[in-house]
Every structure is written in C-alpha cells, then in structure tokens.
N, C-alpha and C positions, 0 to 999 in steps of 0.2 A: 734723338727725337727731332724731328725735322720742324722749323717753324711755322710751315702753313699747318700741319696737325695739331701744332698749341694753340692757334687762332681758334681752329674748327673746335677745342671743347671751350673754349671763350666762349663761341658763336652757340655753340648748343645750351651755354649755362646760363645766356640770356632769354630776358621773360618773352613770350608773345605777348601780341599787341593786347590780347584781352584780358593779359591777367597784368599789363601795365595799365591801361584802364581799371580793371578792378583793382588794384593797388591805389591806384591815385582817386579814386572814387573811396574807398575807404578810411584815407587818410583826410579827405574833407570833410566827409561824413563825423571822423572824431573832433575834428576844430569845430563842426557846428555845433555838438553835442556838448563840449565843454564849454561853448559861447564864445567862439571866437566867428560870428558872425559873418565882418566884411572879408575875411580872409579865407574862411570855406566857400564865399559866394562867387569869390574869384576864381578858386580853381573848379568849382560845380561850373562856373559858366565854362571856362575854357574846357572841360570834358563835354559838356553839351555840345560845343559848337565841333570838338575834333567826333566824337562819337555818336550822334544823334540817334543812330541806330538802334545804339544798344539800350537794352534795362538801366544802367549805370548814366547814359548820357541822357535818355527821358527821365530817369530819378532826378537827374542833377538837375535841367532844367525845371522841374516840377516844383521839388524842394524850395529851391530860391523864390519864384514865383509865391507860392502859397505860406510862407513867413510874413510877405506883406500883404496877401491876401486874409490872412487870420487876423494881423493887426489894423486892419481896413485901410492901411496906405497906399488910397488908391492911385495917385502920382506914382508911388514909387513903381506900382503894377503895370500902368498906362508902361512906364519908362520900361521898364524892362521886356514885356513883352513885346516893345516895340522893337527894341534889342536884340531880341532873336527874331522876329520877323525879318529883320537885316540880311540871316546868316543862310546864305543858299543851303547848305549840306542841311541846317533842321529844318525846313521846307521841304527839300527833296525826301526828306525822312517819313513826310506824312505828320507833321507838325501842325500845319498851319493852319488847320480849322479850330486843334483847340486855341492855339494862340490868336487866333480872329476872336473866337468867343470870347476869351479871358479879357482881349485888349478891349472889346465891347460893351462886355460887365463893368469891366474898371471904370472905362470914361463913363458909363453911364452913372455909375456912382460915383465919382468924382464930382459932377456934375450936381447930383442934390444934395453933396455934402457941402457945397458952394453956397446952397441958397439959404 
C-alpha cells in the first residue's frame, strides 16, 4: 500500500466543514445547557464570527445575545452586539439590521434603566 493512498482515506475520513461546525455548534450548545455559560459563549461567538452564514453560526450569535436580553443586561447587550457589528463576515451575512436594532433597543433601555 503506497503512502499517498493512506493519506487519501485520512483525507476522506475527515469531517467537512459543516459538520465541523455543526459538531462544534453542538458541543456549545451542551456547556450552555448544563450552565456553563462564559464558556459556550466563547465558542457560540467564534462559530458566529467563522460561520455567519449558516443556522448554527446565526443560532450562535442569537443565543449569546438573547441570554442577556431575557436577563435585561442591557450593557452586556449594548457590548456584544457591538461585538459583532465589528466582525465583516456577520455583516456581509445579512446581519446587520438585526444587530442595528438589537444594539438600539439595548442603549435605548440602558438608558431608562439609568434614570
């Protein structure tokens, strides 16, 4: 058996990109679930920012977001979605209106939660 043919079923036994994403989108998914919080929010973000495209990288953005949207933390809202307003690829994605709104609502509530 020749050595580039042992490569090639390496090469073939590895995952595509999507179902590396949805692997790592699932494995966040269970740290949130058990509550490990800052640690799904880290890699929700980083799929967001490599994936925006997909279901998995709009979940993962959404997810993060709307934890501190239910707890009315709206700083931490303002912060993050300012966050990925940052990130070219979720812009390019078709992002950026909800993220304009979200960041809008937040400071707007931020704002009378001040007074």
């Amino acid at each position: 058996r020749s050595p580039s043919r042992g490569l090639g079923d390496v090469y073939k036994r590895q995952p595509k990109a999507n179902e590396t994403i949805s692997s790592q989108y699932t494995a966040a998914q269970l740290l949130f679930d058990y509550g490990h919080y800052e640690d799904s929010f880290t890699r929700f973000k980083v799929i967001a920012r490599k994936s925006p495209k997909t279901a998995e990288g709009e979940n993962s953005m959404r997810t993060v977001l709307s934890f501190y949207w239910e707890q009315e933390n709206w700083p931490k809202v303002v912060s993050i979605a300012k966050e990925f307003i940052l990130v070219p690829s979720i812009i390019s994605a078709g992002h950026e209106k909800f993220l304009e709104e979200t960041l809008n609502y937040a400071q707007s509530q931020a704002a009378i939660s001040k007074k």
